[in-house]
PADO-856569 format. One record per residue (C-alpha): chain; x, y, z; residue in one letter. Coordinates in steps of 0.5 Angstrom, whole numbers, plus 500, padded with zeros to 3 digits. Example, Ala and Ser with C-alpha at 12.3 -4.5 7.8 and 13.67 -1.06 7.14 Angstrom:
BEGIN
@ch=A xx=525 yy=491 zz=516 aa=A
@ch=A xx=527 yy=498 zz=514 aa=S
! end
This chain:
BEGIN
@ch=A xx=834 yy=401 zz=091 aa=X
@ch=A xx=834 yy=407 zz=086 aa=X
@ch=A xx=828 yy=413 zz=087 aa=X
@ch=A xx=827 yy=418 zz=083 aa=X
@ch=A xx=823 yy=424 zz=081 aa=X
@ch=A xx=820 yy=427 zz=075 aa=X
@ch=A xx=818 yy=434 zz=075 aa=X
@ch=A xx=813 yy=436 zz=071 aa=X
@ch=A xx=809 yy=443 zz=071 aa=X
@ch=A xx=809 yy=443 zz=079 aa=X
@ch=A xx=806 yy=435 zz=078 aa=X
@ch=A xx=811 yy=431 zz=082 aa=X
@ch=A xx=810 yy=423 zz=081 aa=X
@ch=A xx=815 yy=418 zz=084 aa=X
@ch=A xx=818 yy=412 zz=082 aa=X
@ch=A xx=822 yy=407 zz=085 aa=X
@ch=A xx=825 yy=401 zz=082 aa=X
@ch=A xx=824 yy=394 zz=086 aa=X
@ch=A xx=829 yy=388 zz=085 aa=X
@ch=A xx=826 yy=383 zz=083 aa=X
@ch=A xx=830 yy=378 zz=079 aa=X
@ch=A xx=837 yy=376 zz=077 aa=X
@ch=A xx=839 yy=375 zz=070 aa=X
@ch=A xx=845 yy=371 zz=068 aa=X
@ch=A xx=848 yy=372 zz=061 aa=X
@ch=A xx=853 yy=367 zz=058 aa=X
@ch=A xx=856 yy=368 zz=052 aa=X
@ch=A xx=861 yy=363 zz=048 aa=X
@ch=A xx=866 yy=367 zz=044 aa=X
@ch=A xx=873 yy=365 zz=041 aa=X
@ch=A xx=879 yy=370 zz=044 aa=X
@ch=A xx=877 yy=377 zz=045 aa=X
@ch=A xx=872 yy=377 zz=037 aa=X
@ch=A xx=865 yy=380 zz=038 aa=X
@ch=A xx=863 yy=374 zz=035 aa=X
@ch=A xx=859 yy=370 zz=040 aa=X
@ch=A xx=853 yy=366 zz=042 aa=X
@ch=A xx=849 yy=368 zz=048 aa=X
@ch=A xx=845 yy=363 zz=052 aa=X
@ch=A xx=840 yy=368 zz=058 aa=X
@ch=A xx=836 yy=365 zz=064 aa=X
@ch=A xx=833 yy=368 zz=069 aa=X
@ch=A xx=834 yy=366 zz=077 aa=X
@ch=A xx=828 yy=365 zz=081 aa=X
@ch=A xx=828 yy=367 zz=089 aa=X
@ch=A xx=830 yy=362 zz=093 aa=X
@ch=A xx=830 yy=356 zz=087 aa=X
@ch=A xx=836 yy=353 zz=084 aa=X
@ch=A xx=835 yy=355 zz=076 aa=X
@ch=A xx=838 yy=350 zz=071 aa=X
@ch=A xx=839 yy=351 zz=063 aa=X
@ch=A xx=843 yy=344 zz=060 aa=X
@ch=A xx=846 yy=343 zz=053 aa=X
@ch=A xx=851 yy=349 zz=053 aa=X
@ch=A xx=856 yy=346 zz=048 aa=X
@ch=A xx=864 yy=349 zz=047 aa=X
@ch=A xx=869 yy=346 zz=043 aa=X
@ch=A xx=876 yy=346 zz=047 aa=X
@ch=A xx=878 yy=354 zz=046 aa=X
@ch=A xx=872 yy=357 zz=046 aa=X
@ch=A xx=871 yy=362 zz=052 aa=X
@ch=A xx=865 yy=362 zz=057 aa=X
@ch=A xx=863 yy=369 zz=059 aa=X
@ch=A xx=858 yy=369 zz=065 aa=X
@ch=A xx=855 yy=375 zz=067 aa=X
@ch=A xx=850 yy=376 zz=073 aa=X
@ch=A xx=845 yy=382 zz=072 aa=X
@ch=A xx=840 yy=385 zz=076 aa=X
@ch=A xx=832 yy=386 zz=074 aa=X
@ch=A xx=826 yy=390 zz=077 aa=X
@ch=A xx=820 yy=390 zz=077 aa=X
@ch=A xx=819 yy=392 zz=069 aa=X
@ch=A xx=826 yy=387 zz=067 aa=X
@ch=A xx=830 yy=392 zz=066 aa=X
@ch=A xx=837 yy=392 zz=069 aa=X
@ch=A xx=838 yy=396 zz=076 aa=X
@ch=A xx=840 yy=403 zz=076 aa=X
@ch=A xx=843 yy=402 zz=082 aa=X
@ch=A xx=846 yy=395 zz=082 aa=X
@ch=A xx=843 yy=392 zz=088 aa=X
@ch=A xx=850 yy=389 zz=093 aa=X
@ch=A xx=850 yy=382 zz=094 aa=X
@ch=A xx=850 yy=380 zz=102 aa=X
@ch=A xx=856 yy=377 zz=100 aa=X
@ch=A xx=861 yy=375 zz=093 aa=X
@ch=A xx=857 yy=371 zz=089 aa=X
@ch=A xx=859 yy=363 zz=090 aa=X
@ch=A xx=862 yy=360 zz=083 aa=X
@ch=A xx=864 yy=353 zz=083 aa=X
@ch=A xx=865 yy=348 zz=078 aa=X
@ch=A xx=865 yy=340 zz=078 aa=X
@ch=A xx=870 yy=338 zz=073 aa=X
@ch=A xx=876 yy=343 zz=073 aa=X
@ch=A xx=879 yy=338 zz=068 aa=X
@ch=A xx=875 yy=341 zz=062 aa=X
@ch=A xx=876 yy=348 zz=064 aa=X
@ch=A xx=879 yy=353 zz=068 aa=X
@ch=A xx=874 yy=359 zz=071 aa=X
@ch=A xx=876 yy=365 zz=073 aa=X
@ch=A xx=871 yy=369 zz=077 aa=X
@ch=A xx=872 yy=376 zz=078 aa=X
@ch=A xx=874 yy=380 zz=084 aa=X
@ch=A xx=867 yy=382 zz=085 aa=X
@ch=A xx=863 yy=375 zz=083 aa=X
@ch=A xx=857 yy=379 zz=078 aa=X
@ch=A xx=863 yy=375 zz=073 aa=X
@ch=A xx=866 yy=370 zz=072 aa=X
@ch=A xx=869 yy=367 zz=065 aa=X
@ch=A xx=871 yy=359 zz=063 aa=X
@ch=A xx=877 yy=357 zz=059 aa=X
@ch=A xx=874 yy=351 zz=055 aa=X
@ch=A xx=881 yy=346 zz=055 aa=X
@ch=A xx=880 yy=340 zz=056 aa=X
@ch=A xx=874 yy=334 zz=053 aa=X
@ch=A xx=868 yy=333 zz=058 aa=X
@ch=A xx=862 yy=334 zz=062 aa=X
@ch=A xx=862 yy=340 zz=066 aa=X
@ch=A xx=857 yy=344 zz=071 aa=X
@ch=A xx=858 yy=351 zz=073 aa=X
@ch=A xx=854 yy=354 zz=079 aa=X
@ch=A xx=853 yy=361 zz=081 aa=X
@ch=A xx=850 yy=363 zz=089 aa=X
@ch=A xx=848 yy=368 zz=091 aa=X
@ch=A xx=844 yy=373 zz=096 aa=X
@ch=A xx=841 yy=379 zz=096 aa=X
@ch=A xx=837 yy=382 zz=102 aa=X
@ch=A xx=837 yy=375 zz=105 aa=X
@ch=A xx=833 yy=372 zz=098 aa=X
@ch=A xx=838 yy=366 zz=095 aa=X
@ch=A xx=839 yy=366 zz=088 aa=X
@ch=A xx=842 yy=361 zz=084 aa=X
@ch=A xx=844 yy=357 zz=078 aa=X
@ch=A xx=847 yy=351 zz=074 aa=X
@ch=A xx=850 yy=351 zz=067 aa=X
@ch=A xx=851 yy=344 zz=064 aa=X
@ch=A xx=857 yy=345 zz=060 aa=X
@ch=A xx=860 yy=340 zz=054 aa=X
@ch=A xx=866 yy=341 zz=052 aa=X
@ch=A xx=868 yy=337 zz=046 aa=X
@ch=A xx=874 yy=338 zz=041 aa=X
@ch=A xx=871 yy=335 zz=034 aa=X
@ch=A xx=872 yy=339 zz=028 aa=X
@ch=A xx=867 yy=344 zz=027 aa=X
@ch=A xx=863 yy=345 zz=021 aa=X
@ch=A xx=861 yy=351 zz=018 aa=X
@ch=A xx=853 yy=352 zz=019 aa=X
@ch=A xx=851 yy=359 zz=019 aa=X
@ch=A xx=853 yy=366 zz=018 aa=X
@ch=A xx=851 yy=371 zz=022 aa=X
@ch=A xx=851 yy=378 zz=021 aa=X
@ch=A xx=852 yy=382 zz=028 aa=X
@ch=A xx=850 yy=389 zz=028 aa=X
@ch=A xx=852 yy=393 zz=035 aa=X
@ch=A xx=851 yy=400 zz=036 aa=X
@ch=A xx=856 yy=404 zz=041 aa=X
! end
């Protein structure tokens, strides 16, 4: 947990931030293009969280991102330390190749084949389990323009 003061002519209040919530961002991208969809849910203590229709077509990039919330939603200043990595798994490696990272806060699927996959992530933080499941169809059918987005990014 994160503490801090704020001084205000000799007045002092604390603040501290309390760990509340898990957020896991998953986007679907194509190579390294900023273009992207972004589908977000949020792990709830101690239930399995399950988000479904995440489709892909075969070449696209998966991007999961573990995020952790206080209190007020917003991300931690000091990001909390699992009790251990984050667990990830898939069902169906057939579909797709998945790469956590060194840390587990991210993990990424390269779509490479036809099918269903589900993707789960576990993890504890403080003796609360957190986990989820993502159900991915990879499918290789032509894809048809529908929409143009306009991405503004300030960095």
């Amino acid at each position: 947990m994160t503490e801090w003061e704020h001084d205000h002519h000799h007045h002092h209040h604390g603040y501290r931030q309390h760990f509340t919530c898990v957020m896991l961002i998953i986007d679907v991208h194509l190579g390294r293009r900023r273009n992207r969809r972004r589908y977000i849910t949020f792990l709830t203590a101690n239930r399995r969280t399950h988000l479904s229709n995440v489709i892909v077509t075969v070449g696209h990039t998966v991007t999961f991102s573990l995020v952790f919330l206080d209190q007020n939603g917003n991300p931690m200043v000091t990001t909390p330390l699992p009790d251990g990595p984050p667990t990830w798994t898939d069902t169906t490696p057939a579909t797709g190749t998945l790469t956590p990272a060194a840390s587990g806060l991210t993990a990424t699927e390269l779509a490479t084949g036809v099918g269903a996959d589900t993707v789960t992530v576990a993890l504890a933080v403080g003796g609360t389990s957190f986990s989820a499941s993502i159900d991915l169809t990879v499918q290789d059918v032509p894809q048809v323009l529908t929409s143009v987005q306009i991405a503004a990014t300030v960095e």
